[in-house]
C-alpha positions as CSV (number, residue, x, y, z in Angstrom):
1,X,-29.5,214.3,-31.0
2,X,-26.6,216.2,-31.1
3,X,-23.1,215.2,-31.7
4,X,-21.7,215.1,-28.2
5,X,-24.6,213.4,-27.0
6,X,-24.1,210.2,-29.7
7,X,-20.4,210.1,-28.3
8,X,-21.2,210.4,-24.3
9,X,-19.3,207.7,-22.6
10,X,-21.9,207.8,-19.7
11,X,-24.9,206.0,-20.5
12,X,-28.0,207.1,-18.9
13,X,-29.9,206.1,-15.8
14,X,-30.6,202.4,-16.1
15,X,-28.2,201.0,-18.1
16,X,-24.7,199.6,-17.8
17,X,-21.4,201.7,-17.5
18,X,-19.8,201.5,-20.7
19,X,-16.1,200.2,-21.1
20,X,-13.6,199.0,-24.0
21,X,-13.8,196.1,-25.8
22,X,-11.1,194.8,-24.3
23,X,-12.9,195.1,-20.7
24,X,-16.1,193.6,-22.0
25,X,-14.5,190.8,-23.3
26,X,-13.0,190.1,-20.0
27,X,-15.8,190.5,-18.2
28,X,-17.7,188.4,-20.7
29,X,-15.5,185.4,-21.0
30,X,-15.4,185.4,-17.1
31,X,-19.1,184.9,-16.9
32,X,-18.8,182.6,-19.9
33,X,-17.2,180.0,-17.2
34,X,-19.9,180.2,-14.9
35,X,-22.4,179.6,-18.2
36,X,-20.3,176.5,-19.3
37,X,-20.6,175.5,-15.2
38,X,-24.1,175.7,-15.9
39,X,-24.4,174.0,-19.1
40,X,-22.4,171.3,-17.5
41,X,-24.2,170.4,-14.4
42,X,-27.1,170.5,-16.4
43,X,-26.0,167.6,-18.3
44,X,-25.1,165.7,-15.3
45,X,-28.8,166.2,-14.1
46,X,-30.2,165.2,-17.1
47,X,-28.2,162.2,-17.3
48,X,-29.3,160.8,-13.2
49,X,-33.0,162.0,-14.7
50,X,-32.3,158.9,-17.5
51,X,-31.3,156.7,-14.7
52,X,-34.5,157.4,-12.7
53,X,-36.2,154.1,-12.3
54,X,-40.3,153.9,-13.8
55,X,-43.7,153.0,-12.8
56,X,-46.0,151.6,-14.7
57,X,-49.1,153.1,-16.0
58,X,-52.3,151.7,-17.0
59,X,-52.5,151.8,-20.2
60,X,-55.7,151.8,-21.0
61,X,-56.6,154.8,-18.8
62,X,-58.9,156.6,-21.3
63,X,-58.7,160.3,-22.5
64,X,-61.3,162.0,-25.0
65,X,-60.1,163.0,-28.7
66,X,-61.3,164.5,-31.4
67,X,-63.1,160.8,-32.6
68,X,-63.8,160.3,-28.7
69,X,-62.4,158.0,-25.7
70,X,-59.0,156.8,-26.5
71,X,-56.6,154.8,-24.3
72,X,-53.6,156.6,-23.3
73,X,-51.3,153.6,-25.5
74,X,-53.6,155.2,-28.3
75,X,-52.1,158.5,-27.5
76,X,-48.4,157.6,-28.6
77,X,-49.7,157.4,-32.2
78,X,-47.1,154.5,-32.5
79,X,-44.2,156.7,-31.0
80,X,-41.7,154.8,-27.8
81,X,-42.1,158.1,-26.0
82,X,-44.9,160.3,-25.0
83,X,-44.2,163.8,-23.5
84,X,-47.8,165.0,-21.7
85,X,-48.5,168.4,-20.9
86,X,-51.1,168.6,-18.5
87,X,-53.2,172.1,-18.6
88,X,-55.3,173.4,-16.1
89,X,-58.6,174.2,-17.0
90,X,-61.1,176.6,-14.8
91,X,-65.0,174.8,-15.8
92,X,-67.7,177.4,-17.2
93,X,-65.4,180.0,-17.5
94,X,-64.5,182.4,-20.4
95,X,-61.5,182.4,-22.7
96,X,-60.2,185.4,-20.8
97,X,-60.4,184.0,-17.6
98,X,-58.7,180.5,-18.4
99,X,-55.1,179.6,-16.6
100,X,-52.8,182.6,-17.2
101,X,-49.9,180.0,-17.1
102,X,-50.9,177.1,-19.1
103,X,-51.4,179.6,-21.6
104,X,-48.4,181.0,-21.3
105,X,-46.3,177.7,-21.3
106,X,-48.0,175.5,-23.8
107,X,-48.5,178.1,-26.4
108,X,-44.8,178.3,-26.8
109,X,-44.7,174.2,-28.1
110,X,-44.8,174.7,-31.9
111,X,-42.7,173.1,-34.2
112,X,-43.3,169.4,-33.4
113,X,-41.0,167.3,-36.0
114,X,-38.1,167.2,-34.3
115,X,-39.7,165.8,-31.2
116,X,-40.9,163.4,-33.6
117,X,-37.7,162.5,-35.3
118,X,-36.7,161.2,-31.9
119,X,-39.8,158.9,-31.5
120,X,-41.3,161.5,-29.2
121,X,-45.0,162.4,-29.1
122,X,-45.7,165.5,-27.6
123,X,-49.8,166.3,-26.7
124,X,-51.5,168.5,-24.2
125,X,-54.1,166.5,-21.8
126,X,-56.4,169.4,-20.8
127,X,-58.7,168.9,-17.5
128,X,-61.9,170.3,-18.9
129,X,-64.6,169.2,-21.5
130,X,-63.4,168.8,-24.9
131,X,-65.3,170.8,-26.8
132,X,-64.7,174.1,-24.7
133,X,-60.9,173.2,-24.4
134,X,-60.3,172.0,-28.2
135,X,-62.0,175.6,-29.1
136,X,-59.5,177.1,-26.5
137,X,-56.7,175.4,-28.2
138,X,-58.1,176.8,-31.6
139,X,-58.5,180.4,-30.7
140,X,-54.8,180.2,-29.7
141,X,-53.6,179.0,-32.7
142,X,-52.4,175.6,-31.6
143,X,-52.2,172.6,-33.6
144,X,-50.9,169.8,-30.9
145,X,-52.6,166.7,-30.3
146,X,-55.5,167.5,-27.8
147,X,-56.9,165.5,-25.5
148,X,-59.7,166.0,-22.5
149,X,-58.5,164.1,-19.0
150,X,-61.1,165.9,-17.4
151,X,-62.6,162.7,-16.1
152,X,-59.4,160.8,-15.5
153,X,-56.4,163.6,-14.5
154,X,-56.7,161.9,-11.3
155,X,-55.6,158.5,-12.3
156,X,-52.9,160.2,-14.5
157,X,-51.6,161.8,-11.6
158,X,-51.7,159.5,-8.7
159,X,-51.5,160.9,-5.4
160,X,-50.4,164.6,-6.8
161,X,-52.1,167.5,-6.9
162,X,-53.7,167.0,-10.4
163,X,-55.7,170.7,-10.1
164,X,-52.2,172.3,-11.3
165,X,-49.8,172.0,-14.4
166,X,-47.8,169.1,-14.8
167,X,-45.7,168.1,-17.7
168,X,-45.0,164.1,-17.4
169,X,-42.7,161.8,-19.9
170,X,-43.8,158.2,-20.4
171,X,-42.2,155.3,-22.4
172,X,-44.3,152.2,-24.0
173,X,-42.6,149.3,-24.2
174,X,-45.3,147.0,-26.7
175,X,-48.5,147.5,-24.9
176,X,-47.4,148.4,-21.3
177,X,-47.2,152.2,-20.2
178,X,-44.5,153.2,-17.7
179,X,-44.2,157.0,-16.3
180,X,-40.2,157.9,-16.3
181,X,-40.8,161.7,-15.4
182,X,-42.8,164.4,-13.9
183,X,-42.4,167.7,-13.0
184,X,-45.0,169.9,-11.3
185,X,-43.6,173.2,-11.5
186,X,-40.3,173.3,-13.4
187,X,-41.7,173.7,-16.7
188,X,-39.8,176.6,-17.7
189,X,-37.9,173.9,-20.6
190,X,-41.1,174.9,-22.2
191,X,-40.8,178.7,-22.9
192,X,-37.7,179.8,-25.2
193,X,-39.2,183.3,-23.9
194,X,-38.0,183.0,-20.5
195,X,-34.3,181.6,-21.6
196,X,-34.0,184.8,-24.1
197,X,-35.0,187.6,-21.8
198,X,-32.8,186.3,-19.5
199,X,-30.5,186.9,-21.7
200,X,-31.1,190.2,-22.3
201,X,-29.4,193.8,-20.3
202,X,-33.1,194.2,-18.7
203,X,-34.1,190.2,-17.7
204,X,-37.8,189.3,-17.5
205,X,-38.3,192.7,-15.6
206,X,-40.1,191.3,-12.6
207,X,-39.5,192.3,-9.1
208,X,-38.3,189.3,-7.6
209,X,-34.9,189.5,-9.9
210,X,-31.7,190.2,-8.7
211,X,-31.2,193.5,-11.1
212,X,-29.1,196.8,-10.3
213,X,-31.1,199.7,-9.1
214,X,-32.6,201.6,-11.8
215,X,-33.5,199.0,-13.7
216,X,-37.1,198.5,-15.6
217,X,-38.9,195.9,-13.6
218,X,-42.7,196.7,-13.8
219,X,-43.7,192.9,-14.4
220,X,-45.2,191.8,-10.9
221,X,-47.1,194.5,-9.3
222,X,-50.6,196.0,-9.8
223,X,-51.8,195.4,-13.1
224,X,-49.1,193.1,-14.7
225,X,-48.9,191.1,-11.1
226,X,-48.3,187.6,-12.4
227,X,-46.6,188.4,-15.4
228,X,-48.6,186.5,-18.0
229,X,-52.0,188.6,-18.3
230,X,-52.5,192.1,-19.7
231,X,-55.5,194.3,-19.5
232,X,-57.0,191.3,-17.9
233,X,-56.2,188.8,-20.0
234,X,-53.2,186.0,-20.7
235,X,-51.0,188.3,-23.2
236,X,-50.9,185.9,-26.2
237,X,-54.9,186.5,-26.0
238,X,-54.5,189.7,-27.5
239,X,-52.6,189.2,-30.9
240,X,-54.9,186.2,-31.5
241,X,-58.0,188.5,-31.3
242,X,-56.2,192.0,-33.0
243,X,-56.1,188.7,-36.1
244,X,-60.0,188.3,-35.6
245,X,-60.2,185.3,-34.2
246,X,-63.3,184.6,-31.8
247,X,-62.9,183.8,-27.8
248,X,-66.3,182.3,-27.6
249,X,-65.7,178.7,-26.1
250,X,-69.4,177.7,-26.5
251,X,-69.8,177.7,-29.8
């Protein structure tokens, strides 16, 4: 690279025009208002979602561990709060063809102790067998409590649509089980990835963003249509087996 080229101004195709300091920090302190906006009416929704009235739950609905059935009360492992993931599971299918999205979202919940510091359990309550699902959650490198609801998903999930993802907060008060909150598709809170591409010049590069012409957006079209799989698999697949770790769910 030549001299002249390291000091162009212009920026090539694709990228922001470049300005002064001065006129980036302008711009960026007047988008800084519309973040704190954001932050703030985010807080206001979170505090009506701690005013939402419950339901109670049975709480001896039963789910299969590692030991067997347990009763959902089991489940808080002596925790006030229980935060559920619910993952799809597709029966008698291989590791490559399991839910793109599950993957995608619950492979993102790692570090559990701070949950826990606020008397919060967090587990995922898959819809298949056990012992295919458990060795699902053990080729992906996942350590969360893991439970089978393949019998009862629909009694967890009264009168929803229990076939998709759900994540769904419950609070115990002694030995009675209420449901506070569920959501059935915004479960984005789950994936740090999504909050720091957004943050990034380029976005999640998918085509239904709002980006400027020129700009990379090859996620949702052709082979990379749904934006979680990869040479026909979910994309955290792939660094699990380049590590040698088996896919084989039936043994």
């Amino acid at each position: 690279m030549t001299d002249h080229e390291q000091n162009d101004p212009a920026p090539g195709a694709g990228l922001p025009p470049v300005v002064d300091r001065a006129t980036w920090r302008a711009a960026r302190d007047a988008l800084l208002a519309r973040e704190k906006a954001h932050t703030h009416e985010g807080d206001a929704i979170a505090a009506a979602r701690r005013r939402l009235p419950m339901v109670e739950v049975d709480a001896g609905i039963e789910v299969v561990g590692p030991g067997g059935p347990v009763t959902l009360l089991d489940v808080f492992d002596g925790r006030r709060q229980l935060v559920a993931y619910f993952h799809a599971w597709w029966p008698g299918r291989t590791a490559t063809e399991q839910c793109e999205g599950c993957t995608f979202f619950n492979s993102q919940v790692r570090e559990l102790s701070y949950l826990h510091s606020r008397d919060v359990t967090y587990a995922t309550f898959c819809k298949g067998p056990y012992p295919e699902s458990i060795r699902y959650r053990d080729f992906l490198g996942l350590d969360m409590p893991w439970y089978s609801v393949e019998r009862t998903a629909p009694q967890l999930l009264e009168g929803r649509d229990w076939q998709r993802h759900h994540l769904v907060c419950y609070v115990r008060d002694g030995g009675r089980v209420f449901e506070t909150y569920y959501t059935g598709g915004g479960v984005e809170v789950m994936t740090p990835t999504h909050g720091l591409l957004d943050m990034t010049v380029f976005g999640r590069q998918e085509l239904w963003e709002d980006s400027p012409d020129g700009w990379p957006r090859p996620w949702g079209d052709g082979e990379n249509s749904d934006g979680w799989r990869r040479d026909g698999r979910p994309i955290v697949q792939w660094a699990r087996l380049d590590a040698g770790h088996p896919d084989d769910l039936t043994r």
